[in-house]
N, CA and C atoms as a LAMMPS dump frame, in Angstrom:
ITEM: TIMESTEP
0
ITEM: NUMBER OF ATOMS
246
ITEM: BOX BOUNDS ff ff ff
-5.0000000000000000e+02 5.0000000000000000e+02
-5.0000000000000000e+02 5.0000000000000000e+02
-5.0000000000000000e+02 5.0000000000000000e+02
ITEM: ATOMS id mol type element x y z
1 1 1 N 375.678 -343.039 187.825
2 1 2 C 375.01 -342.75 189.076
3 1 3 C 374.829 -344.053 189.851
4 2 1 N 375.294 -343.971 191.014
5 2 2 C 374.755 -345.437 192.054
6 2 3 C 374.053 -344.964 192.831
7 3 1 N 373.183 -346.487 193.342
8 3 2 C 372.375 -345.906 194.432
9 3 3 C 372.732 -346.928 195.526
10 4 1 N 372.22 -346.475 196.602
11 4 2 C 372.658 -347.092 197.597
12 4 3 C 371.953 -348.076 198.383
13 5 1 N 372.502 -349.17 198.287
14 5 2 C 371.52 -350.313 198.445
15 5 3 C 370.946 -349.827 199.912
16 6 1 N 369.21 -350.676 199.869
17 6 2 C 368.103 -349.948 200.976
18 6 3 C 368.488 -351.36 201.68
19 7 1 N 368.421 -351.113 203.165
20 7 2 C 368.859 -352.015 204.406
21 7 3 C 367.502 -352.883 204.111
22 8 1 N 367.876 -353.701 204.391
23 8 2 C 366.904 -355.376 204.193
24 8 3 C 365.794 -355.253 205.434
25 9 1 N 366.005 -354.257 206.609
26 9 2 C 364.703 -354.479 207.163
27 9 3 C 363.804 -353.243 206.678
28 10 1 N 363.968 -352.461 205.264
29 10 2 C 363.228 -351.606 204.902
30 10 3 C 362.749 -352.342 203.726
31 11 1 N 361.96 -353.692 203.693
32 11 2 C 361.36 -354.115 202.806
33 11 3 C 360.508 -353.195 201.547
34 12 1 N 360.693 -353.283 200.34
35 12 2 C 359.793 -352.464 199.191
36 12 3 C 358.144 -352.817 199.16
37 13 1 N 358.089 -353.755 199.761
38 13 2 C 356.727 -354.452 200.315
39 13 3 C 356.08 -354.397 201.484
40 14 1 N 355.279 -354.172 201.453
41 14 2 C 354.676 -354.181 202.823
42 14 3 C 354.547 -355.617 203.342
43 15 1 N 354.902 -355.8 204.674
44 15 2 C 354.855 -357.027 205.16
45 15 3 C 353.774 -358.087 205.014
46 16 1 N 353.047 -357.69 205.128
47 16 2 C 351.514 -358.823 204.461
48 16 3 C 351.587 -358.688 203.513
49 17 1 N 351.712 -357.817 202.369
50 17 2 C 351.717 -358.525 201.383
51 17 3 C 352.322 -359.325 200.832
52 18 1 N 354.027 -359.684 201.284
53 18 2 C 354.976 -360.126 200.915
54 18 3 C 354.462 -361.786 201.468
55 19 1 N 354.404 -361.709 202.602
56 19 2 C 353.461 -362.944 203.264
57 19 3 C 352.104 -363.552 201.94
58 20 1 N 351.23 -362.798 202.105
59 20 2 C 350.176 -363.299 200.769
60 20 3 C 351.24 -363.67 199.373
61 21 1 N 351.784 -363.303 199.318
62 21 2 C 352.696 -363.529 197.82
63 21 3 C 352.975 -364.642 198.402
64 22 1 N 353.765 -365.426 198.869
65 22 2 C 354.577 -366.203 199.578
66 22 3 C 353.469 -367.747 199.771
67 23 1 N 352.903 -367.137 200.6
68 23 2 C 351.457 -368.167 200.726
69 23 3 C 351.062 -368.444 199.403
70 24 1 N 350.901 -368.064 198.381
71 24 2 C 349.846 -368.241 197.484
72 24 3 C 350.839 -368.55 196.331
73 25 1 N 352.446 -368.393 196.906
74 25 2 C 353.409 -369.278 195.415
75 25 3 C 353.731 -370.753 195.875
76 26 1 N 353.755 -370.681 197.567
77 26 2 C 354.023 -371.907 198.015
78 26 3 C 352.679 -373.032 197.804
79 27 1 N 351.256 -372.727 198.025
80 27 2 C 350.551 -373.184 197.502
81 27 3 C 350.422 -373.598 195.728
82 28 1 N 350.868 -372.255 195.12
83 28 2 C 350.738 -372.786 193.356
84 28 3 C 351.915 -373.787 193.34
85 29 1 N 352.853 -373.688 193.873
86 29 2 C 353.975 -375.132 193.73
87 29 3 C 353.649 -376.284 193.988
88 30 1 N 352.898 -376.422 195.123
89 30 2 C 352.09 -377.785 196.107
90 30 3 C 351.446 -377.896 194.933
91 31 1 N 350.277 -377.487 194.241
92 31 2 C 349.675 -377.883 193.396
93 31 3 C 350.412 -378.145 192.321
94 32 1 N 351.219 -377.552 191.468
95 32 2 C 351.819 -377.971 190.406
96 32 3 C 352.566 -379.355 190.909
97 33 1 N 353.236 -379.581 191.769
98 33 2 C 353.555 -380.841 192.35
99 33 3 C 352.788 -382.086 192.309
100 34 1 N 351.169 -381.853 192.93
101 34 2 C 350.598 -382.783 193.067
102 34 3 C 350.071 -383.277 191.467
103 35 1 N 349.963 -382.202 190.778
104 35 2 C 349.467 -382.558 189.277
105 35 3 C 350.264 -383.368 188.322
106 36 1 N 351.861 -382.927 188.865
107 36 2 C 353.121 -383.837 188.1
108 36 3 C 352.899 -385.054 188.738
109 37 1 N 352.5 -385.282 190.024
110 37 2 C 352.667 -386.589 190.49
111 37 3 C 351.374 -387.15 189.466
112 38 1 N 350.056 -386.814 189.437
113 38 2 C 349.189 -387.678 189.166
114 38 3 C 349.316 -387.949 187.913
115 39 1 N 350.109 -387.301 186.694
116 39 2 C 350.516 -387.16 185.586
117 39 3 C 351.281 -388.197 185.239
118 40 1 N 352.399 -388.707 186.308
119 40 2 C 352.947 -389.758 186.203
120 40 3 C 352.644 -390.842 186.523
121 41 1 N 351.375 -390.786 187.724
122 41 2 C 350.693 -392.18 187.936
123 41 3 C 349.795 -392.593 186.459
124 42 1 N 349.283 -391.624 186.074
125 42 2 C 347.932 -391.966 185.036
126 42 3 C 348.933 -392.323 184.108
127 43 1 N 350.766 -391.92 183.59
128 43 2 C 351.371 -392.255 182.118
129 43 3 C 351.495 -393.977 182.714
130 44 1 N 352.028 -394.481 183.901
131 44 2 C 352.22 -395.473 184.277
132 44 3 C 351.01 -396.294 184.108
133 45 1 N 350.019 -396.242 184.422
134 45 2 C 348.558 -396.973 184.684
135 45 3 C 348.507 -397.117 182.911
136 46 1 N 348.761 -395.811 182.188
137 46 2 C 348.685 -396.242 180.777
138 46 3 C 349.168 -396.996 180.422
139 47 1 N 350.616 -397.337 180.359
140 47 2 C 351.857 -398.179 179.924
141 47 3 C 351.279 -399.148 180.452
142 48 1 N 350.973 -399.771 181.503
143 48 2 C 351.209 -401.522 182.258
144 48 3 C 349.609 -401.669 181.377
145 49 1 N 348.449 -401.221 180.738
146 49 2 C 347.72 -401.551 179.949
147 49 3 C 347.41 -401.786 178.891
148 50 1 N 348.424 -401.228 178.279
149 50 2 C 348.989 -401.057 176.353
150 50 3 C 349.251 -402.522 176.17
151 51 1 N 348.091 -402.367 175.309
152 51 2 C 347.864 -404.127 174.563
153 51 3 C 349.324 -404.006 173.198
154 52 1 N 349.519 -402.788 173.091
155 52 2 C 350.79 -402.914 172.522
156 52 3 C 352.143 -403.146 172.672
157 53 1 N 352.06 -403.196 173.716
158 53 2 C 353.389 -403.377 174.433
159 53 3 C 354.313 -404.582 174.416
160 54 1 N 353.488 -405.163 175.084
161 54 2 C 353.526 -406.812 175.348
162 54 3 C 354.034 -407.433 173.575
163 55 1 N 352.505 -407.39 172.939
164 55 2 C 352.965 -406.997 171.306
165 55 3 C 354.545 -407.368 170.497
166 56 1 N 354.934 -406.133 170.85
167 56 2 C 356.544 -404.958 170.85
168 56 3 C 357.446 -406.148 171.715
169 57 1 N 357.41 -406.5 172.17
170 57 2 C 358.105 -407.177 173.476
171 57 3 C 358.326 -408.652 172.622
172 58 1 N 357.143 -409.32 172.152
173 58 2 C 357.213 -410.793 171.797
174 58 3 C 358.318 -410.296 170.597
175 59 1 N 358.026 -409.393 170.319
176 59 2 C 358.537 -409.536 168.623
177 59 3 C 360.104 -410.051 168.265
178 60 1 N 361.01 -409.973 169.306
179 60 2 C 362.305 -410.274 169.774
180 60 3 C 362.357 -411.711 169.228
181 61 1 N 361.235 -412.256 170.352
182 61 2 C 361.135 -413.62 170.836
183 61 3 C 360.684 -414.907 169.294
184 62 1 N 359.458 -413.837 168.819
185 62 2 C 359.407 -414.633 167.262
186 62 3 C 360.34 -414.382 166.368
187 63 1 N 361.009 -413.23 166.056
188 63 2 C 361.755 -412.825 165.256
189 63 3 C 363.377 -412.642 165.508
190 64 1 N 364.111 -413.518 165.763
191 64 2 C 365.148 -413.555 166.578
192 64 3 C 366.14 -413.125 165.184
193 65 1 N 365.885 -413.679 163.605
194 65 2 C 366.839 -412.68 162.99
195 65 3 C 366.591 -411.253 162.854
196 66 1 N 365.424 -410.934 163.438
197 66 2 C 365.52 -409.398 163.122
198 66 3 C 366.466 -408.645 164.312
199 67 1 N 366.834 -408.912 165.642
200 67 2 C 367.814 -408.617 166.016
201 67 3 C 368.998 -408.488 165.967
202 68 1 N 369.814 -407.903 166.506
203 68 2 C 371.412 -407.46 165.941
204 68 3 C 371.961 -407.753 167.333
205 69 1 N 373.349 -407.621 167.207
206 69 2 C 374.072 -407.912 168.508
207 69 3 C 375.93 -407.146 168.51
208 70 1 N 376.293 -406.989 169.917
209 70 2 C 377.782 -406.471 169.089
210 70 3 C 378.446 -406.997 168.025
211 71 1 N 378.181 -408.486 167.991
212 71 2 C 379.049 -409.476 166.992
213 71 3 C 378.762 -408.537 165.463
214 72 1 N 377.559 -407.822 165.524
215 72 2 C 376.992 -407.592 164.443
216 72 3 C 377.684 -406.152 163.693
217 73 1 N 378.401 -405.525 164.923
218 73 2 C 378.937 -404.352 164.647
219 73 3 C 380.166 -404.03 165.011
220 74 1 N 381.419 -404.963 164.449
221 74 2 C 382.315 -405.009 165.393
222 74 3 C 383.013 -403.553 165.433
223 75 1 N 383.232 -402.698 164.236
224 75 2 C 384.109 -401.475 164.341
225 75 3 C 383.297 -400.236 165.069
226 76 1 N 381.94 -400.585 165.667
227 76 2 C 380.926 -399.147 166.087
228 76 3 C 381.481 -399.313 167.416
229 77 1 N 381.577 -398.398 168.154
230 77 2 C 381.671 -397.623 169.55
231 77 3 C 380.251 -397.003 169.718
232 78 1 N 379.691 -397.15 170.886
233 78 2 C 378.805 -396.395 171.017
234 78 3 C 378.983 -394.935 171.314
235 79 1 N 378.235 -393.997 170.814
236 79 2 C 378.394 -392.376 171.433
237 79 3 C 379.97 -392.64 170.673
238 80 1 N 380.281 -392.701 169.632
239 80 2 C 382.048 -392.535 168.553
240 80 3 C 381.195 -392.212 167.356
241 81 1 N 382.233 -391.325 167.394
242 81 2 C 381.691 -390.477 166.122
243 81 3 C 381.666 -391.241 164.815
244 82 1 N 380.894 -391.036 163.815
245 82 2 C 380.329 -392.098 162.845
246 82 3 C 381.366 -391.983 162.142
């Protein structure tokens, strides 16, 4: 059985309501937006304060044999299968 598609100016909605729907998803997006933004300011504000970081960072600098280098791996490809 088919049916026959209903012409697009015979909306299944009544016109205000389709409007209130509309209004009130474009608003929940604005907000979910603004919350990702502040989400990423507050992970940032975290990171540039992490007394660990810095830490993590020297450790290169004191520990220079604990680093590796290509010399160190001559037959690996990166992303090549093991």
């Amino acid at each position: 059985m088919t049916t026959t598609p209903r012409d697009i100016s015979a909306p299944d909605v009544p016109l205000p309501t389709l409007r209130d729907r509309m209004a009130a998803l474009v608003e929940r997006q604005r907000q979910d937006a603004a919350a990702e933004r502040l989400r990423l300011l507050l992970a940032e504000q975290s990171h540039q304060v992490d007394t660990a970081d810095a830490a993590f960072a020297q450790l290169a600098c004191e520990h220079p044999e604990a680093c590796s280098c290509p010399a160190d791996y001559p037959d690996w490809t990166p992303g090549g299968a093991s």
